[in-house]
DSSP file (Angstrom, degrees, kcal/mol; ACC not computed):
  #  RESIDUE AA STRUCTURE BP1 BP2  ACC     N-H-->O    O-->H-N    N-H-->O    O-->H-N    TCO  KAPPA ALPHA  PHI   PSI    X-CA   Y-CA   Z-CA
    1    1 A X     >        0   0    0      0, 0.0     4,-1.5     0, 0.0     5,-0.1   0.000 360.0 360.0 360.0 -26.2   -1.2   21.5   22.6
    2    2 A X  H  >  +     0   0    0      1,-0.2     4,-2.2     2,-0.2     5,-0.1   0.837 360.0  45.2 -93.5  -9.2    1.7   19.7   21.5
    3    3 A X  H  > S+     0   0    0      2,-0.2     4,-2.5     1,-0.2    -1,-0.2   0.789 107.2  60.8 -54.4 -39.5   -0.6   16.2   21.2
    4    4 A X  H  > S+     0   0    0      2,-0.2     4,-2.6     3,-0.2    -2,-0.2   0.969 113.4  35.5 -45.8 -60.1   -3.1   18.3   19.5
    5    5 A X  H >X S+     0   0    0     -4,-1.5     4,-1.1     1,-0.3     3,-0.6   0.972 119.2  46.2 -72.2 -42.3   -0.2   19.0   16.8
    6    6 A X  H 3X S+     0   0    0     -4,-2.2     4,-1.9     1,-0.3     3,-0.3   0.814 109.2  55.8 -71.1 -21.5    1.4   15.7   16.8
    7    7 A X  H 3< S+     0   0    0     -4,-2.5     4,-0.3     1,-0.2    -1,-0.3   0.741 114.8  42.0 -67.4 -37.0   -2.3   13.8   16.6
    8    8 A X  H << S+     0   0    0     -4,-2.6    -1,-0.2    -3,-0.6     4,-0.2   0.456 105.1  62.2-106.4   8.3   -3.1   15.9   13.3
    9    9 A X  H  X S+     0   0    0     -4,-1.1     4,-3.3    -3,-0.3    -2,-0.2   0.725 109.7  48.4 -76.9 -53.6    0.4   15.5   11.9
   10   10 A X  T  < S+     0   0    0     -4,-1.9    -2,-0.2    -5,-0.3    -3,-0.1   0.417  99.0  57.5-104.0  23.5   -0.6   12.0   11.9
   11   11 A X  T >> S+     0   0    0     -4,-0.3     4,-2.5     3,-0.1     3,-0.5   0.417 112.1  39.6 -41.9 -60.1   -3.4   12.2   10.7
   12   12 A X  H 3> S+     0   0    0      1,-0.3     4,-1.1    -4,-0.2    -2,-0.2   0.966 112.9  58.8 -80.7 -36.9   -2.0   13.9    7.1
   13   13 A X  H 3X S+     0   0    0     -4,-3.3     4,-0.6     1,-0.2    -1,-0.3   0.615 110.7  36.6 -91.3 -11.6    0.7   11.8    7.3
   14   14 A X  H <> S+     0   0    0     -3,-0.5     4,-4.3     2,-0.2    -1,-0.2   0.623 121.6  48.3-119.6 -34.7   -1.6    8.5    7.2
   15   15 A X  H  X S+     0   0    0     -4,-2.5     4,-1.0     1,-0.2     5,-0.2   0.718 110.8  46.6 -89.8   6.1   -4.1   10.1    4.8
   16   16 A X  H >X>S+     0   0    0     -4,-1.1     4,-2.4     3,-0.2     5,-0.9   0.943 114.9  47.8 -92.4 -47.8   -1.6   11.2    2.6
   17   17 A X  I 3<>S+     0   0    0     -4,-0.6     5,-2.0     1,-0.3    -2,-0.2   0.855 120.9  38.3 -63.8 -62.9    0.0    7.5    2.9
   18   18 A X  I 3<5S+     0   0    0     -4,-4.3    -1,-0.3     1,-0.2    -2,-0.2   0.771 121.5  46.2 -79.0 -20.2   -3.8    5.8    2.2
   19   19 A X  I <<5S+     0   0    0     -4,-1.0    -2,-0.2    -3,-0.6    -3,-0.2   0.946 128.1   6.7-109.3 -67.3   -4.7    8.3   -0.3
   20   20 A X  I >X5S+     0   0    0     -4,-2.4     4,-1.4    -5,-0.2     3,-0.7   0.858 124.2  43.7 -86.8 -57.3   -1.5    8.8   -2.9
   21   21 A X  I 3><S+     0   0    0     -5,-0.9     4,-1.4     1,-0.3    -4,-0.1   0.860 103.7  55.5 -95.6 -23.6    1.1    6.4   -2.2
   22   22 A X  H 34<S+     0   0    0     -5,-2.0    -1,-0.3     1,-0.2    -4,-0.1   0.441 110.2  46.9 -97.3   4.2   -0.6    2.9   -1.7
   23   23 A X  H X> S+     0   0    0     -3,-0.7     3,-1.8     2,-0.1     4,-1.2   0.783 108.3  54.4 -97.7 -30.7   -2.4    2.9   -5.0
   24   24 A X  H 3X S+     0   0    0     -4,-1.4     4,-2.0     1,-0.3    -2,-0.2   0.823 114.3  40.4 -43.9 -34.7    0.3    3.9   -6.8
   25   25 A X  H 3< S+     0   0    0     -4,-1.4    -1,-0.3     1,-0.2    -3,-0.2   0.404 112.6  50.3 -86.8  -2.5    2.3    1.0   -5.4
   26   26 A X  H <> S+     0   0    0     -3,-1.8     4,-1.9     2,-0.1    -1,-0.2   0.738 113.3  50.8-109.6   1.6   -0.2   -1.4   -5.5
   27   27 A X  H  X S+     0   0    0     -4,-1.2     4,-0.5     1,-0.2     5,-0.4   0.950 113.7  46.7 -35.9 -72.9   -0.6   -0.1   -9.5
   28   28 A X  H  < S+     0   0    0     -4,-2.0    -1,-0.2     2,-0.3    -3,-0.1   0.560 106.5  60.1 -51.9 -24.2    3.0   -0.5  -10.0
   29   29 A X  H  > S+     0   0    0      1,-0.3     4,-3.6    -3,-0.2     5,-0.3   0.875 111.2  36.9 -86.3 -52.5    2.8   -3.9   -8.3
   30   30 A X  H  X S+     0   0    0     -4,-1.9     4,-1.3     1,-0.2    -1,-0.3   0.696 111.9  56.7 -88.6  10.5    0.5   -5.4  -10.7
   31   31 A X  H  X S+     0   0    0     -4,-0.5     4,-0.7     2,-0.2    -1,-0.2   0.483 112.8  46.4 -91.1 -25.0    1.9   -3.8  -13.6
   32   32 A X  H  4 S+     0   0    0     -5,-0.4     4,-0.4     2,-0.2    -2,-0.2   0.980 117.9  37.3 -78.2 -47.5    5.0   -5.4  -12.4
   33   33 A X  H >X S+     0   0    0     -4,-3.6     4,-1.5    26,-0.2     3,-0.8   0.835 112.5  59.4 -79.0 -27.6    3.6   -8.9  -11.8
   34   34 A X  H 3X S+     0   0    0     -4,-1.3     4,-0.6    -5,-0.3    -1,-0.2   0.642  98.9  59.4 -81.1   5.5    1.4   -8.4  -15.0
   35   35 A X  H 3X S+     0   0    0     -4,-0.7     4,-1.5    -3,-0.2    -1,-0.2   0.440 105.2  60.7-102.1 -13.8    5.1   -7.8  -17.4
   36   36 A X  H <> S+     0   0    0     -3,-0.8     4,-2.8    -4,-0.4    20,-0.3   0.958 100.8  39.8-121.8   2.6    5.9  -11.3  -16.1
   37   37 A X  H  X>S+     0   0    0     -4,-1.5     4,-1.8     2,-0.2     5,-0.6   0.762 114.5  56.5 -35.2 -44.5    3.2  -13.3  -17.3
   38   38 A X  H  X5S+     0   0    0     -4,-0.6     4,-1.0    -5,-0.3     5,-0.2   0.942 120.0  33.2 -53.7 -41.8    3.7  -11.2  -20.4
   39   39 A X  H  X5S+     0   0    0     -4,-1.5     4,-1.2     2,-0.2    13,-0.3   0.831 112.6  56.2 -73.4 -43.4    7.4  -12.5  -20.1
   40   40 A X  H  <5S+     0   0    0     -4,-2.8    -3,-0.2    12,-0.4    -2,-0.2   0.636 118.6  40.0 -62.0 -15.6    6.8  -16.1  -18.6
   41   41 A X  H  <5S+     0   0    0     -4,-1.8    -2,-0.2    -5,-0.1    -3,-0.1   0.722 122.8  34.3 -79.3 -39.5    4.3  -16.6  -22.0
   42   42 A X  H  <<S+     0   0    0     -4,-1.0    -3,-0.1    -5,-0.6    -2,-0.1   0.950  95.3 115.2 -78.7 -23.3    6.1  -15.0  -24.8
   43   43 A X     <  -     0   0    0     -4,-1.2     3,-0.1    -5,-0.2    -3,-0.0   0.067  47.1-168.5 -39.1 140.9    9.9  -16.4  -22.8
   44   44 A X        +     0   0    0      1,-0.1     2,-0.2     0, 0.0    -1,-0.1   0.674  61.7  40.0-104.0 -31.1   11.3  -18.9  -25.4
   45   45 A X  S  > S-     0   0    0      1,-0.1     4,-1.6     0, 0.0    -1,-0.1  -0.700  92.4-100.5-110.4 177.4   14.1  -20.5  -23.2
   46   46 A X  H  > S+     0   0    0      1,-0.3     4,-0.9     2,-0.3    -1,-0.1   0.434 119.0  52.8 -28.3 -45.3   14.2  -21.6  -19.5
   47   47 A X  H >> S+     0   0    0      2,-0.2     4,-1.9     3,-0.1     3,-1.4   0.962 106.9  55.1 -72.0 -46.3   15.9  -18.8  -18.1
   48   48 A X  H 3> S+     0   0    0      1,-0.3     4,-4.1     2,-0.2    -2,-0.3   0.812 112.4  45.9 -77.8 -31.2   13.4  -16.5  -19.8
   49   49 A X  H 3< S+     0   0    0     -4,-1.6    -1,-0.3     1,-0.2    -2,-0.2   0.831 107.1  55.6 -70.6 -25.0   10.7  -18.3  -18.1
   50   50 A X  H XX S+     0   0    0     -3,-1.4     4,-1.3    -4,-0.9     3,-1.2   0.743 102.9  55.1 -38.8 -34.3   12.3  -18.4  -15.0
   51   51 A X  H >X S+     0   0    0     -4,-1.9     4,-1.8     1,-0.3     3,-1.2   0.957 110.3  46.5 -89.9 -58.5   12.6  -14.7  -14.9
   52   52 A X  H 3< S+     0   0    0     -4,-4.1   -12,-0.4   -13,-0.3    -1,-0.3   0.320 104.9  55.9 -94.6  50.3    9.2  -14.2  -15.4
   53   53 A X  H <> S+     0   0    0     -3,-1.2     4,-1.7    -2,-0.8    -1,-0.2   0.486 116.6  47.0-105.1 -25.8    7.9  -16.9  -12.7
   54   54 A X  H <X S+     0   0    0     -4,-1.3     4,-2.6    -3,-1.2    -2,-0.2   0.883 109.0  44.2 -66.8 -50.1   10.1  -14.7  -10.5
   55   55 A X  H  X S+     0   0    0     -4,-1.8     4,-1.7     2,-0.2   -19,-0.2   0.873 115.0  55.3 -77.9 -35.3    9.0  -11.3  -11.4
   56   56 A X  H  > S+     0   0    0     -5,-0.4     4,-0.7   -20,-0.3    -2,-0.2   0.961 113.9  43.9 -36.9 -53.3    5.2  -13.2  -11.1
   57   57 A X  H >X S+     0   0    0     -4,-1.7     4,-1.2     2,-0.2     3,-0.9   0.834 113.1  48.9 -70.6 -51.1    6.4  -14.2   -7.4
   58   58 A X  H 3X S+     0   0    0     -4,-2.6     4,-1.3     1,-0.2     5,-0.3   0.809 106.4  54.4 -54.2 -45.1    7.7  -10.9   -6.6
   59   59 A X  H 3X S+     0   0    0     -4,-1.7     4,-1.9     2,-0.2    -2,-0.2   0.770 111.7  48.5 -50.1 -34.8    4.7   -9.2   -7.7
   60   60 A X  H <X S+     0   0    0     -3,-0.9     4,-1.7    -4,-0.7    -2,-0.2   0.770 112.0  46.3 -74.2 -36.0    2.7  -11.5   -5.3
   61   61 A X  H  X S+     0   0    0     -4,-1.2     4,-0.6     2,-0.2    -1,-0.2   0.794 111.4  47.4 -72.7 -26.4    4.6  -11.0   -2.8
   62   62 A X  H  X S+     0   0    0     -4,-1.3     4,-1.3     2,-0.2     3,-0.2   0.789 113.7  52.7 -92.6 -48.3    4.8   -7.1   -3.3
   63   63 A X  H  X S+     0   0    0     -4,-1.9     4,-2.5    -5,-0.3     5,-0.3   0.974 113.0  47.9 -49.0 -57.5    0.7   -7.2   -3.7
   64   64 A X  H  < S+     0   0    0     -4,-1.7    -2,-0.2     1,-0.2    -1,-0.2   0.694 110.2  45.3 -62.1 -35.2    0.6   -9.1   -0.4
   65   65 A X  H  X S+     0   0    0     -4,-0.6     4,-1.1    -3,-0.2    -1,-0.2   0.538 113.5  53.0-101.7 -20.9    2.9   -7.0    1.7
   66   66 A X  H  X S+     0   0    0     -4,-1.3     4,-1.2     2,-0.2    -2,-0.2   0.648 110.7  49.3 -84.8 -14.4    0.9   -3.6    0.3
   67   67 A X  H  < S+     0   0    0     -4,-2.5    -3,-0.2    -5,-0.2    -1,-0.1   0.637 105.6  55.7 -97.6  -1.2   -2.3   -5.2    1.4
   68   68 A X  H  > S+     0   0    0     -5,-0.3     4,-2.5     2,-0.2     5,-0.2   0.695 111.9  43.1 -82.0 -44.9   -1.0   -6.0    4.7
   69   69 A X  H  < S+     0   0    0     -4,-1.1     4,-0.5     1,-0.2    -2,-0.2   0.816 112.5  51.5-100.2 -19.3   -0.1   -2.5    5.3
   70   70 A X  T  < S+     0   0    0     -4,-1.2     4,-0.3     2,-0.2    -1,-0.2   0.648 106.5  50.7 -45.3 -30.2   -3.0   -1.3    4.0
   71   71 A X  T >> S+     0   0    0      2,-0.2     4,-2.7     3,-0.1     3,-0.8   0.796 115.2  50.4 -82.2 -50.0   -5.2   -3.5    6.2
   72   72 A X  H 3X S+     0   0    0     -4,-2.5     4,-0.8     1,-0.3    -2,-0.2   0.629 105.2  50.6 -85.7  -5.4   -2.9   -2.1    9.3
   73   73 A X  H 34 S+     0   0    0     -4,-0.5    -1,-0.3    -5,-0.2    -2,-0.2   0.723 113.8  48.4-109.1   5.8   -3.1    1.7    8.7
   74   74 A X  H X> S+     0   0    0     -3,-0.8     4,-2.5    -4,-0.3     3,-1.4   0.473 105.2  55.2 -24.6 -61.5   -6.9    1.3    8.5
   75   75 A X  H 3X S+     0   0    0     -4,-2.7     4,-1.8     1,-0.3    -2,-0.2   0.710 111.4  48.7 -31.1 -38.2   -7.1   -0.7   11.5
   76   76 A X  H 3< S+     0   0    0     -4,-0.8     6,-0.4     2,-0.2    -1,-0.3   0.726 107.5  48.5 -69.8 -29.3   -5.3    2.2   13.3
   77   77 A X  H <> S+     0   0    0     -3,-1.4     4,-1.2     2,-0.2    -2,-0.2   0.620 113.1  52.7-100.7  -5.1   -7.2    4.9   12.2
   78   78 A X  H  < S+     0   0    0     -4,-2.5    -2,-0.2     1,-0.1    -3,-0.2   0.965 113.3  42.6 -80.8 -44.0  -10.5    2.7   13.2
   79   79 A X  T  < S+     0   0    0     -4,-1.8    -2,-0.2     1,-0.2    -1,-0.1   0.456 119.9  42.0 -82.6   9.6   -9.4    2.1   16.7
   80   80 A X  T  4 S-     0   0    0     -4,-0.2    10,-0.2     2,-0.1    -1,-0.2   0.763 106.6-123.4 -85.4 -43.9   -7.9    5.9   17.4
   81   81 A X     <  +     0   0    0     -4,-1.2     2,-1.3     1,-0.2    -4,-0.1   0.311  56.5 161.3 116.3   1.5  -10.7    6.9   15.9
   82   82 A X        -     0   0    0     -6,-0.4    -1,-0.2     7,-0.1     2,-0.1  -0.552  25.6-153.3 -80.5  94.0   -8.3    9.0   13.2
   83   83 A X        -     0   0    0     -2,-1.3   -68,-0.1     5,-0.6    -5,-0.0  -0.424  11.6-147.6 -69.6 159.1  -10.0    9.9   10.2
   84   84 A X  S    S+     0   0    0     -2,-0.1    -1,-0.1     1,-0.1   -69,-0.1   0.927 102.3  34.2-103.7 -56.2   -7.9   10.3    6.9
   85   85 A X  S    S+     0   0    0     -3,-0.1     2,-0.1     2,-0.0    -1,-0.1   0.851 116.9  49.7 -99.1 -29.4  -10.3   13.1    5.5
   86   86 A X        -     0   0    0      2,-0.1   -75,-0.0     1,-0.1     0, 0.0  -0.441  63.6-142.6 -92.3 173.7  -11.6   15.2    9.1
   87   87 A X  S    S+     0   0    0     -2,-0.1     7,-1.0    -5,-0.1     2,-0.8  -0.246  75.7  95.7-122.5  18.5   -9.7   16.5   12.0
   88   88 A X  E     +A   93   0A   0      5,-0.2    -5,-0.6     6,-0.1     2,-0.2  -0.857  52.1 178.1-114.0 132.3  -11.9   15.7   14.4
   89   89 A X  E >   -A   92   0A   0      3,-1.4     3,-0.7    -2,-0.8     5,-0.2  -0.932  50.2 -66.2-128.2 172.5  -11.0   11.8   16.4
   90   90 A X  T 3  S+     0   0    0      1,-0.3     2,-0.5    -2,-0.2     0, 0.0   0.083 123.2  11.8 -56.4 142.8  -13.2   10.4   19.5
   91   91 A X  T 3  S+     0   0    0      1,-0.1    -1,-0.3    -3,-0.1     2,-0.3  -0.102 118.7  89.5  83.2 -26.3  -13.1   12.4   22.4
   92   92 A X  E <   -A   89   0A   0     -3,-0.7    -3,-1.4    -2,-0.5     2,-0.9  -0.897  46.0-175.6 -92.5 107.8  -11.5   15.1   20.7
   93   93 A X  E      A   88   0A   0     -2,-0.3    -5,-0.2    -5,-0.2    -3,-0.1  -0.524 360.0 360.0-122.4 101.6  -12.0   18.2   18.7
   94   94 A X              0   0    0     -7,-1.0    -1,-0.1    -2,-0.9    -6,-0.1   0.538 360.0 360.0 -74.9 360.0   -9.3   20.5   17.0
């Protein structure tokens, strides 16, 4: 029983994860990388284009590591068999 619980804990915990938080972050990500092109065009001196080739690079990087973990919490829930929206995985039925 207590596999039962912990299996459907994680379960909400992964669809809550895929559902709400990783499109908000990856929202936030390009909103972030897209304020420093806005700043690496308008930037008049050197640093100001520096700062936004950085906040560009940071954005990529931030896109890149949210699509990573995106990629891996799908990949888990195909080979458990743990759907985000049912309770039911392979082999199993709650």
């Amino acid at each position: 029983m207590a596999l039962a619980t912990s299996i459907l804990f994680l379960t909400d915990v992964l669809g809550v994860i895929r559902t709400y938080l990783i499109p908000i972050a990856f929202a936030a990500a390009f909103a972030y990388f897209f304020f420093g092109i806005v700043k690496y065009i308008k930037g008049g001196g050197v640093d100001d284009k520096g700062a936004g080739l950085q906040m560009m690079i940071n954005g990529i990087i931030g896109l890149t590591v949210m699509f990573s973990v995106y990629a891996l919490i799908g990949l888990v829930q195909s080979e458990t068999g743990i759907s985000a929206t049912t309770t039911s995985i392979t082999g199993l039925t709650f």
